[in-house]
Structures are given as C-alpha cells and as structure tokens.
C-alpha positions as CSV (number, residue, x, y, z in Angstrom):
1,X,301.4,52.0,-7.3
2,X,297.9,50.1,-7.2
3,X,298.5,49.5,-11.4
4,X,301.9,47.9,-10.4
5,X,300.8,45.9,-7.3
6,X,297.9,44.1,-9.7
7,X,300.0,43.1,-12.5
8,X,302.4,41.6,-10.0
9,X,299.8,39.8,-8.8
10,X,298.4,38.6,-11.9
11,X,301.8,37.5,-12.8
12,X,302.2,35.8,-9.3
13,X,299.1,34.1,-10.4
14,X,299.7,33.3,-13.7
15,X,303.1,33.1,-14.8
16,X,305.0,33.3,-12.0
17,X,308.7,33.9,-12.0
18,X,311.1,32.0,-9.4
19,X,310.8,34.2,-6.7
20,X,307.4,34.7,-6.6
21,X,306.8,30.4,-6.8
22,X,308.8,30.7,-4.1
23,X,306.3,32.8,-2.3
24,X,303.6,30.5,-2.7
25,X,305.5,28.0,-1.7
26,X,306.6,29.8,1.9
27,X,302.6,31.1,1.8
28,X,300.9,27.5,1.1
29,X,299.7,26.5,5.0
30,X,297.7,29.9,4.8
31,X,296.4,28.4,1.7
32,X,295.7,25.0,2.6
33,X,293.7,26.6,5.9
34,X,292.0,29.1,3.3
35,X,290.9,26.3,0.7
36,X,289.5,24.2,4.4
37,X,287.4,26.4,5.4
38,X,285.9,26.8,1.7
39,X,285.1,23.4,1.4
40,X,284.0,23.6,4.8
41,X,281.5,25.9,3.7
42,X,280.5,24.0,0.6
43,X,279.4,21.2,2.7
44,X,277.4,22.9,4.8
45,X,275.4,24.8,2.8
46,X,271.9,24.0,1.6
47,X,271.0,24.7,-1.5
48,X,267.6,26.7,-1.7
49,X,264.9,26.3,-4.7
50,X,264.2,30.0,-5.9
51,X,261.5,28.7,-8.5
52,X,263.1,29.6,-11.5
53,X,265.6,28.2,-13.8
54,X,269.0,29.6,-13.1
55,X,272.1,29.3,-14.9
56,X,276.0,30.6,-13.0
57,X,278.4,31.1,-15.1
58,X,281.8,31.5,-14.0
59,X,285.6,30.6,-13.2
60,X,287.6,29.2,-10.3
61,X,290.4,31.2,-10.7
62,X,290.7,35.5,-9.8
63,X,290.6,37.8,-12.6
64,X,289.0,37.5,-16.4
65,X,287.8,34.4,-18.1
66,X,284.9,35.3,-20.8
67,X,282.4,34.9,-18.5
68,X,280.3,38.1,-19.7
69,X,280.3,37.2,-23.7
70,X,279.8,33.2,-22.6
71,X,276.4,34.8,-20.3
72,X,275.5,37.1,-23.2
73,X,275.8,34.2,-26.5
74,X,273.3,32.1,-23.7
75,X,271.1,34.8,-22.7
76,X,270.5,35.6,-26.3
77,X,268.9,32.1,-26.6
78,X,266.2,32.9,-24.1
79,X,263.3,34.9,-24.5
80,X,262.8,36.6,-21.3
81,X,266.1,36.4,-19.6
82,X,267.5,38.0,-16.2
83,X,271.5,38.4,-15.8
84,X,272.2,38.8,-12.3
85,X,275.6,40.4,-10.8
86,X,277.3,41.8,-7.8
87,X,278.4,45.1,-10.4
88,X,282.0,45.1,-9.5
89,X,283.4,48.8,-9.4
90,X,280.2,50.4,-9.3
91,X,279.4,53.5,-7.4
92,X,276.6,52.4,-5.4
93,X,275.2,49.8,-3.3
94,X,272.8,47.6,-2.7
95,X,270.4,46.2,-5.8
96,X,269.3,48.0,-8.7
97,X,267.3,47.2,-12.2
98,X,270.2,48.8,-14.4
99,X,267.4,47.4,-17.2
100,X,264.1,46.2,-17.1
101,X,264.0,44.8,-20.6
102,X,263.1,47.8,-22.5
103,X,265.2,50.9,-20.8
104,X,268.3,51.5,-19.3
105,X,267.6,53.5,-16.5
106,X,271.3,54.3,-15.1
107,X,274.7,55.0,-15.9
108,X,277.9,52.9,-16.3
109,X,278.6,54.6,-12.6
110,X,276.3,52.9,-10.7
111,X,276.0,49.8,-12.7
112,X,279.9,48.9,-13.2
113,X,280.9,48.3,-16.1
114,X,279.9,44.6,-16.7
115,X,276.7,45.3,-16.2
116,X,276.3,47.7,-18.8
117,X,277.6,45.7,-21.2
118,X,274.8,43.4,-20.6
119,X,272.4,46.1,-20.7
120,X,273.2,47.2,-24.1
121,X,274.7,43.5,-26.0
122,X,271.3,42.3,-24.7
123,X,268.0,44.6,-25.4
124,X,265.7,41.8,-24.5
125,X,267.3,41.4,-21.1
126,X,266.5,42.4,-17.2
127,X,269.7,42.9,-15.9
128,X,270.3,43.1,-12.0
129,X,272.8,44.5,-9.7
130,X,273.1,43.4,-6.1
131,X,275.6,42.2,-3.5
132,X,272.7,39.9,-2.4
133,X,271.9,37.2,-5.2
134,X,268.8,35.7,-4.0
135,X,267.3,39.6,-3.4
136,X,267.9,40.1,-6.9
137,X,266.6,36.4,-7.9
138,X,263.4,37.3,-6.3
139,X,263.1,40.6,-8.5
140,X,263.4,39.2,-11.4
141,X,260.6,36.7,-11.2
142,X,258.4,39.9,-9.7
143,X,259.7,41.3,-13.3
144,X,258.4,38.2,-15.5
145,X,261.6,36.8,-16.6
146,X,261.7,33.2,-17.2
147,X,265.4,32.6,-16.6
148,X,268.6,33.8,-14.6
149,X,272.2,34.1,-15.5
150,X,274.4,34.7,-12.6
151,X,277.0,36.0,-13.4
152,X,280.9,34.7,-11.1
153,X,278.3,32.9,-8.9
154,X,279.8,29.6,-8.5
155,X,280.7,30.1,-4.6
156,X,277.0,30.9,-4.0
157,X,276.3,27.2,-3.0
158,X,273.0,28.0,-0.8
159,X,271.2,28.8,-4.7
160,X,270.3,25.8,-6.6
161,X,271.2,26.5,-10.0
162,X,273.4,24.6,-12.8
163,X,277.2,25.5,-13.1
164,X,278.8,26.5,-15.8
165,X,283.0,26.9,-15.3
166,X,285.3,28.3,-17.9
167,X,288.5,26.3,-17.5
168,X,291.4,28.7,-16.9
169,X,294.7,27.5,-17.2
170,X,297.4,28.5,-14.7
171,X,300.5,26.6,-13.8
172,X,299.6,27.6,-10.4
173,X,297.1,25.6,-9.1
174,X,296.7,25.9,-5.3
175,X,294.3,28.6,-3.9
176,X,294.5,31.8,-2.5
177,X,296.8,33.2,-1.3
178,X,299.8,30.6,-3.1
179,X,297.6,30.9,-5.8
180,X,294.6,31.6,-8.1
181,X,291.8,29.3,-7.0
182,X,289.1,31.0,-5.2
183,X,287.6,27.6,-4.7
184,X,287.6,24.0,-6.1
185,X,285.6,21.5,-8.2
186,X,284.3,20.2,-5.4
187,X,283.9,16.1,-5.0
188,X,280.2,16.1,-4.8
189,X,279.7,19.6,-7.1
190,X,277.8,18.7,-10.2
191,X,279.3,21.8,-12.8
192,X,280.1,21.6,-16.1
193,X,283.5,22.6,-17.1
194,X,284.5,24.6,-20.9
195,X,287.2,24.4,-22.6
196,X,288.3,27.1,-25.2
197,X,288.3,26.4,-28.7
198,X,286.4,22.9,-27.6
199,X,283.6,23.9,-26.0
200,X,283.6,27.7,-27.5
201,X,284.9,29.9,-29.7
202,X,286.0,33.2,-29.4
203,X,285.3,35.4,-32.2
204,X,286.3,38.7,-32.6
205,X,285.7,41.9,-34.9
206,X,287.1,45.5,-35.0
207,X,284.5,47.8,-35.4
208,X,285.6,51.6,-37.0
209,X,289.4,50.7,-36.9
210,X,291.6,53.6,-38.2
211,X,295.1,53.3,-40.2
212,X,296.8,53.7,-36.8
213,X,295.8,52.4,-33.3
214,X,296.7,52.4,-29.5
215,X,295.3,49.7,-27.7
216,X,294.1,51.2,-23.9
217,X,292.2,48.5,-22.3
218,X,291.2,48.0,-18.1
219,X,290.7,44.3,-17.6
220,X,291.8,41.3,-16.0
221,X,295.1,40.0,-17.8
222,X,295.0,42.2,-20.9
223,X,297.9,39.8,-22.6
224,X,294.7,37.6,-23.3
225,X,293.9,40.1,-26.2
226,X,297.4,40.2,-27.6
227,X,296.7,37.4,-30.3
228,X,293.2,39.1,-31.7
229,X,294.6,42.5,-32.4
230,X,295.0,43.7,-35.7
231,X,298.4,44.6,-37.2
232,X,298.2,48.4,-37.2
233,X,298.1,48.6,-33.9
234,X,301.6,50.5,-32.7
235,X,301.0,50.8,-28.5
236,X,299.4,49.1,-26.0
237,X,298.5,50.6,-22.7
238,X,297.0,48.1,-19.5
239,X,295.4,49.9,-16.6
240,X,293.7,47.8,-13.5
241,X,290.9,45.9,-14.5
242,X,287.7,47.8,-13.8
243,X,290.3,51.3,-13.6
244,X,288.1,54.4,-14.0
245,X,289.6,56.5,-16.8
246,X,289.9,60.1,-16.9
247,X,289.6,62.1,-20.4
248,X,292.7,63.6,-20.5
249,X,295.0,60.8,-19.7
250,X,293.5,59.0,-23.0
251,X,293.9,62.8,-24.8
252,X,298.0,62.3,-23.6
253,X,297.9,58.6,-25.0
254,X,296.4,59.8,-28.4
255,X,298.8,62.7,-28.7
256,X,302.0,61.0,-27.3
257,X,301.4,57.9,-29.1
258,X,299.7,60.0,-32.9
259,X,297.4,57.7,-33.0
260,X,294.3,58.5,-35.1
261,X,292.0,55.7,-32.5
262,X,292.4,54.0,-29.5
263,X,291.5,50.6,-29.6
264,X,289.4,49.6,-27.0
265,X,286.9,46.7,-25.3
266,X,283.5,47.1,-24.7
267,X,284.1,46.9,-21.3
268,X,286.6,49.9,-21.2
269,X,283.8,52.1,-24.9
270,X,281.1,51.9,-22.1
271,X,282.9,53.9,-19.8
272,X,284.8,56.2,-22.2
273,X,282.2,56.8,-24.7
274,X,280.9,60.2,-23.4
275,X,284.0,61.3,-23.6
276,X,283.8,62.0,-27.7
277,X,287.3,60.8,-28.8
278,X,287.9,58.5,-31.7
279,X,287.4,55.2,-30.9
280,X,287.5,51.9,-32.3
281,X,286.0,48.9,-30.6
282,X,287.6,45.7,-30.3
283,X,284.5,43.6,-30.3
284,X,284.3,39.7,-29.1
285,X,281.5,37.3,-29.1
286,X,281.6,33.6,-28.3
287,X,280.1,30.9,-30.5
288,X,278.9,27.9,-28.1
289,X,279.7,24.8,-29.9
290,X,278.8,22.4,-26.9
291,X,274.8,21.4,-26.6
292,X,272.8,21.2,-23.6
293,X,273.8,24.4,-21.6
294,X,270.5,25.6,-21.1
C-alpha cells in the first residue's frame, strides 16, 4: 500500500495524468496558502553568520535530484570538508559524527543511507547527522573542518550560506500540495541554479556486472536511471525511496527473476551489502563543468 501510494504521488508530481491535473487543480487555494506562508517565512528570517564557509546544495522540488553525487564531486575539491544532513530514514535522532574524517563509527541504521554514502565516497570527510543544522555547524568547526556542505538545505534561510539548486523539470509547477515545489526562487534569494548536461554531467559506471541483471533500486523516481542501464539487464524492481530491504525478498527476486546479480545504487549496496548476495553496483559521479561553485 505505502509502495503504491508514493509512486502515485511521484506521478502526481511529475507526470501527471488527467485526473490527477485535475486534482491539483481542485487542491491549488491550499497551495497558494501553503507557498504564502513560505515566503512569509523567507522574509522574516535572519540570516546568521556561523563563521565558516558553507555551501547548500539542493532542489526545489520533493524527491531525488543528484544532490548527494553533486555534494560529493564538490567536497572532493576541499581539503577538510564537513557534509552536513538531516539523515533521512535513519534509526535515531538527534546529531551524530557518522565520520570524523578518518573512521566511520556507525552503521547505515543510524546514519540513513545518504549519509553513508558520504562517509565512504569521501574518506577525507566529517560527515554530520542532525535534525538541527546549526548544532551540527558548530560541531564541525569544534572538529577542524574548513568548509560545510549542507546537504537539501535550501529552506534553512536563518544560515548564511551560498545556494546551490539543481534545476528539476516538472510540468507541474505550483507547490505543495497541487504540486512539487517545496519552495520558490525567491525574489530577493541570491542561489545559483544547474542545469544538467550544462552545468554537470552525469557519468556513470557498472562496477562487477554479471551476464544477467535485475535492477532493485529504493529511491526517489527510479525511471531517472532507466537511460544509464546496461543492456543485460532483464527486470527492474522500484521500492520507496529510502525502503528498508529485507534479505529474503532480494533472495525471491534473484530466484524468480535467475538472475546471476542485482543491479543496484549505492544508495540501496550500503544497505544490502551485509547481506552477502551477488551484487553489482550501478555507480554515478557528476563531473562539474561550471566554475566558481566554491
């Protein structure tokens, strides 16, 4: 029921079909009240000085953009960097050094999975966990680092940082709940806006592929992977984004399917990785073409 209820939505979002546009259409004075009171909220904040430089990365829209491998191609580019993230999905609360530079000192449980993908794509790398941003600004400069990434931290307009946006396209534009947009561009918001294939690149590899693949893969909009996978690829399987897999519901997807891998993100090997079955790891990194990020 939940696994249906989000792809509807992401549909609703994304590509929505007549009845669901006119849904949005019946829904939009919620959504003009809704995208008030965000603006509302942008004005009146005050945007607090943390002493350090800090770089948000993020998207309008709900659901997946490329944020993490955009954060991670930057991060790489600093020596002593900090990613900082609420750790959607994560069995715990509050904030937590999931790394410290040198050692993980968690699992993929309490640091969601997004965060452990920094933690391992970026050995040099403090990487944070927290509902409360500035908490976990202020531990990273106890820590030494010399820059933070936020990571989805556009909304946090009381941080003074520099915006990075990945332009999402949806031919629904109005905001939540006719559409996508968690918030706008602002009039008055200085961010700087991406543009795939303009700004970046996508670049993807397959690491240990096998004759024969299932792809089984838990984020946001898995169509988006549909044009990087390779031809011996026979199933495809989309759970929730952030879904918390169990071993023997990828066992029945191996033996229905007699596949000899299952393809996967790194967002869905970090999860599944204990569990010993064959994988192969759809890999993607981003090449920044655009100058002056950071």
């Amino acid at each position: 029921m939940k696994k249906s209820l989000v792809f509807w939505v992401e549909e609703y979002f994304y590509n929505p079909r007549l009845t669901q546009r006119i849904l949005s259409y019946l829904l939009l004075p919620l959504s003009w009240l809704y995208c008030f009171v965000m603006h509302l909220r942008f004005k009146l904040a005050k945007a607090e000085d943390m002493g350090i430089d800090i770089i948000s990365v993020g998207n309008l829209t709900v659901g997946g953009s490329g944020k993490t491998p955009l954060v991670t191609a930057l991060a790489q580019k600093v020596k002593k960097p900090a990613v900082i993230l609420r750790g959607y999905g994560r069995e715990s609360q509050g904030m937590i050094v999931v790394k410290d530079g040198t050692e993980i000192y968690c699992d993929v449980r309490i640091s969601g999975d997004e965060a452990m993908i920094y933690a391992k794509k970026l050995p040099h790398a403090t990487v944070i966990v927290s509902e409360d941003r500035k908490t976990a600004i202020k531990k990273a400069k106890e820590l030494g680092c010399e820059m933070v990434f936020l990571d989805d931290a556009y909304s946090k307009h009381s941080i003074k940082k520099k915006d990075i946006l990945i332009d999402v396209s949806t031919p629904n534009t109005f905001c939540l709940p006719s559409g996508p947009y968690r918030e706008k561009l602002w009039l008055g918001k200085d961010a700087m806006v991406l543009r795939e294939d303009v700004d970046f690149v996508r670049e993807v590899y397959v690491k240990d592929p096998s004759a024969k693949m299932a792809l089984v893969t838990a984020i946001a909009r898995p169509q988006r992977l549909d044009k990087y996978l390779p031809k011996n690829v026979v199933a495809k399987h989309y759970f929730e984004d952030h879904h918390s897999f169990e071993k023997k519901e990828l066992e029945l997807i191996l033996a229905q399917d007699g596949v000899d891998s299952l393809l996967v993100t790194l967002k869905d090997y970090v999860k599944i990785e204990h569990f010993g079955l064959p994988l192969s790891l759809l890999d993607l990194e981003v090449k920044v073409l655009k100058g002056g990020l950071i």
